[in-house]
N, C-alpha and C positions, 0 to 999 in steps of 0.2 A: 768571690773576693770583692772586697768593697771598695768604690772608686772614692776619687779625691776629688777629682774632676769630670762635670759630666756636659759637653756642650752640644747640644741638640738644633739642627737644623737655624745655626746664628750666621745672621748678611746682617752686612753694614755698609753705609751709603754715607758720603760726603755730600754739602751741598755747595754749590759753586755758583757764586755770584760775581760782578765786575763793580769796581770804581765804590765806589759810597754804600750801595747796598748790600756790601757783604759786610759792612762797619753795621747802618741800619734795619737791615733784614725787612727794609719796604717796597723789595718790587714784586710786581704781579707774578704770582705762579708761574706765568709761560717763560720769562727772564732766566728763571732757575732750572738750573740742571744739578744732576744728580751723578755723583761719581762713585760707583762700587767699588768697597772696598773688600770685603768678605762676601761670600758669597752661597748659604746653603751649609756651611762647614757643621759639621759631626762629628765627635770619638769624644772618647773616653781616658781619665787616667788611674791607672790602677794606685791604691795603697803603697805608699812605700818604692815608688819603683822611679827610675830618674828621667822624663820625658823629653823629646826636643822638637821641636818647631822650627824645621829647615825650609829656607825658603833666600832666594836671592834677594835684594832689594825692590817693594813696589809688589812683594808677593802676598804681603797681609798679615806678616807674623805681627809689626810692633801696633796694629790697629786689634788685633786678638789679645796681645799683652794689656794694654790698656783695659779691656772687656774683664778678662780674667785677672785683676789687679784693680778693679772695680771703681778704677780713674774714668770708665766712661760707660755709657748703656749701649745696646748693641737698639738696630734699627731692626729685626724679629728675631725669633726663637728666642731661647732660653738656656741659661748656665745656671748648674749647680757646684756650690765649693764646698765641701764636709759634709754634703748631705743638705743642702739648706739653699734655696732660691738667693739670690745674691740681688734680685732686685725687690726683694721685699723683707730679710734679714741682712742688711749691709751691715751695721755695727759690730753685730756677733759674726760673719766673716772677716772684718777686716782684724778681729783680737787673733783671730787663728791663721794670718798668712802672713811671711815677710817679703819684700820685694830690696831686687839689689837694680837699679835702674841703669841704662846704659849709659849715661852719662853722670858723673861724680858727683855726691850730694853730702861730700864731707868738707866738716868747714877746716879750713888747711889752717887757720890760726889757731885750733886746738892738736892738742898731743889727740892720738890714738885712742887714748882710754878716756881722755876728756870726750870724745865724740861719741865715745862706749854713756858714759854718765851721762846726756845728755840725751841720747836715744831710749835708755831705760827709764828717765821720769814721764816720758811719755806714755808709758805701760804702768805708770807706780811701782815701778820697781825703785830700790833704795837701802842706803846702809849698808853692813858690813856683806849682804847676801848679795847686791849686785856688784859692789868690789871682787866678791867671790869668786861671781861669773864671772864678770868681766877679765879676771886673770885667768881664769879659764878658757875661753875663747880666745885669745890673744894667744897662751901658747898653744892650741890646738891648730891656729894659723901659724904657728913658728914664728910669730911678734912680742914674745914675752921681753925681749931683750930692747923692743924701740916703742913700746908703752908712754913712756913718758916725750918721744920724740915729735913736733909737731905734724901734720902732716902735712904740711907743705913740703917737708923734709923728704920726706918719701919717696922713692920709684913708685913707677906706675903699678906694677908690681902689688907693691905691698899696700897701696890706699885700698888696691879690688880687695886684697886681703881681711883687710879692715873693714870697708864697705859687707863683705858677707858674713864678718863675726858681729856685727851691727844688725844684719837681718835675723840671725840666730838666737838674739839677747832674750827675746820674749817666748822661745822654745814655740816657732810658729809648726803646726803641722802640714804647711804646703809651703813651700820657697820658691815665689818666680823671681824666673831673672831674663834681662832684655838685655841679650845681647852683652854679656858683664865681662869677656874678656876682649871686644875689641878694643884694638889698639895695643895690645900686650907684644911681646914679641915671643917667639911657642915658648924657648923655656918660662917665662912670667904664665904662659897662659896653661901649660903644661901641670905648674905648680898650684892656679888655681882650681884647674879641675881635680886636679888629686886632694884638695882640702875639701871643694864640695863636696864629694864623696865621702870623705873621710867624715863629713861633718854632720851629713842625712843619713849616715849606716848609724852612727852615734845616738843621734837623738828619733830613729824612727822618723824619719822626716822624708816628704815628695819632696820634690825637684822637679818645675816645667822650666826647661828654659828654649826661650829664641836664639837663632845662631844663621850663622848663614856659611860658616866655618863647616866645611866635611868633616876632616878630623874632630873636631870636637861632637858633632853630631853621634859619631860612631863609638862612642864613647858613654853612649843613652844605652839605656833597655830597650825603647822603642820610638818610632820616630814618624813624625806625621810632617810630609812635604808638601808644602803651600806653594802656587805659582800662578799669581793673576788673581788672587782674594780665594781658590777654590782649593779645597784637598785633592792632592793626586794620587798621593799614595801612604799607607800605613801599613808599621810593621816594626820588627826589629831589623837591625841592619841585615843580620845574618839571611833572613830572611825575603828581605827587600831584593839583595845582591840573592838570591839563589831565585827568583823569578827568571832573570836574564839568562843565568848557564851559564857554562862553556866558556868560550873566550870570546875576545874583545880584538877584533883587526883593525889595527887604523892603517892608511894607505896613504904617504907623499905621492903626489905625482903633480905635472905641471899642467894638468888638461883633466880638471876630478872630473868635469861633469861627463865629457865624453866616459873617462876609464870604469865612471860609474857605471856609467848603460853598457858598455861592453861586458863587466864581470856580470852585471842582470842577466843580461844574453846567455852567458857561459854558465853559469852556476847559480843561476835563480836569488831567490831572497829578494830582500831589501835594502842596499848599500843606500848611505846616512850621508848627506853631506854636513859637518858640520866644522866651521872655522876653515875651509878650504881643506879639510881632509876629509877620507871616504873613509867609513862608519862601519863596521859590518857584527855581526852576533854572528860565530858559528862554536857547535860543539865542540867541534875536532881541529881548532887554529892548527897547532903544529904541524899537522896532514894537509890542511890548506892552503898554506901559504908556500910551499914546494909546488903547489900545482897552479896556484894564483902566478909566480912568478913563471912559472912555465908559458902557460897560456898567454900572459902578454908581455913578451921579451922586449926588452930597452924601453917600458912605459913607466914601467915605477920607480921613485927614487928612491924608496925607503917604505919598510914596512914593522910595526912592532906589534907585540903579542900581548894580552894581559887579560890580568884577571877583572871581573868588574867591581865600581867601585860605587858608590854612593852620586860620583858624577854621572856613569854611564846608566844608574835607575833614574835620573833627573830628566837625561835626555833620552830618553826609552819615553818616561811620562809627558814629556812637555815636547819633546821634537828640538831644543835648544839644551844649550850650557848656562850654568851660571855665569859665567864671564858676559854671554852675549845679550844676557837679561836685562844684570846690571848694568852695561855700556850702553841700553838706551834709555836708561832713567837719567 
């Protein structure tokens, strides 16, 4: 199968100056340091298939976006987009990808289709054939009906709407997108992922997007999780979630660390502290937790069962949660 995307062994480094020198860029080497921001990253993206790049904040997804949206050059290795080095055919990549950006890039004093017309003379597109599309894409969004409305006018909602029938105008063969439904709330964000869908089965069209949303993640073909600039894990969900097994035990109690070493003691493994509850991977949960509660009577407050999920492969790979990632950035 032939890939869309191919990035081979790509780090990227920040450099970090103080006071006037980072405006200048005149102090002596020793002054400067360097902040990694990717680090060694690898994989692949197949033909056709819808990608995601999960990762909490500070994990390297939107410094990858940048790389692969060819807004920046990576500090080693190499990406290819369509078959073609991106840092020595930039013009002929940038004709064949669209980007829908995390932050809004529609001018809210034009209607909907005004921002349609104004994105396709940038392609040369024009006349009665991009009025064509552009009523096309608008109702394939289910915006035939606020075309003419500005958009300032708009829920949030419907601007991403617009923002992706804009990415779509110039029929690109790869579509990233950074993060394009934060801020929605799930029904908005619900409806934009069933349009991008509905909109790369259409025209034969990839899909990488950045996310840091589980649920949407799960919602990819396959899914490559960043945490600290490095890949941790790659796979489909399905897949991901069947490395782990069996069940997921979390355990309230008011003394984890001690109830920890004691269930160590009693039934081996590896019990997880994490957020103030104990952590556990066993095959057989529902057999265990009859005998977990046996063996230490009046210690625990609460125990629940579950299957694993896209959070429990994050902290399996990384030894943390999203939640605790993000609250130290």
């Amino acid at each position: 199968m032939q890939h869309a995307v191919e990035v081979d062994h790509v780090s990227h480094s920040y450099e970090r100056t103080k006071g006037f020198g980072r405006l200048l860029r005149r102090l002596p080497d020793r002054e400067r340091t360097l902040s990694p921001a990717l680090k060694n990253v690898s994989f692949s993206v197949r033909e056709g298939e819808m990608f995601c790049l999960l990762g909490p904040n500070g994990s390297g997804k939107s410094t990858l976006f940048k790389i692969l949206s060819t807004l920046m050059r990576q500090t080693s290795g190499s990406v290819r987009i369509l078959d073609r080095d991106i840092s020595t055919r930039l013009v002929e990549t940038r004709r064949d990808i669209g980007v829908v950006f995390q932050h809004p890039s529609l001018d809210g004093k034009l209607s909907a289709s005004e921002n349609l017309l104004c994105q396709g003379s940038l392609y040369n597109l024009r006349g009665a054939a991009l009025r064509t599309k552009i009523d096309g894409l608008l109702a394939r969004v289910g915006l035939s009906d606020r075309a003419g409305d500005l958009v300032e006018k708009l829920s949030g909602g419907m601007q991403r709407r617009v923002e992706l029938a804009k990415a779509f105008l110039h029929d690109p063969r790869l579509l990233i997108l950074d993060e394009a439904s934060t801020g929605l709330d799930p029904g908005a964000r619900k409806d934009f992922d069933r349009y991008l869908k509905q909109l790369c089965a259409a025209g034969r069209t990839t899909a990488l997007l950045t996310t840091h949303i589980l649920d949407e993640a799960e919602l990819c073909d396959r899914i490559a999780i960043l945490d600290r600039g490095t890949l941790v894990a790659l796979g489909s969900p399905f897949e991901l979630k069947r490395e782990i097994g069996g069940d997921i035990v979390s355990i309230a109690t008011g003394d984890p660390e001690n109830v920890s070493r004691l269930i160590k003691e009693k039934f081996g493994g590896d019990p997880q502290l994490i957020d103030g509850m104990i952590r556990i991977e066993r095959t057989d949960g529902h057999e265990f937790i009859p005998q977990l509660v046996r063996a230490l009577p009046g210690v625990i407050d609460a125990v629940t069962l579950s299957k694993p999920t896209l959070e429990d492969v994050f902290i399996r790979k990384t030894g943390h949660t999203f939640r605790e990632k993000e609250g130290n950035n």
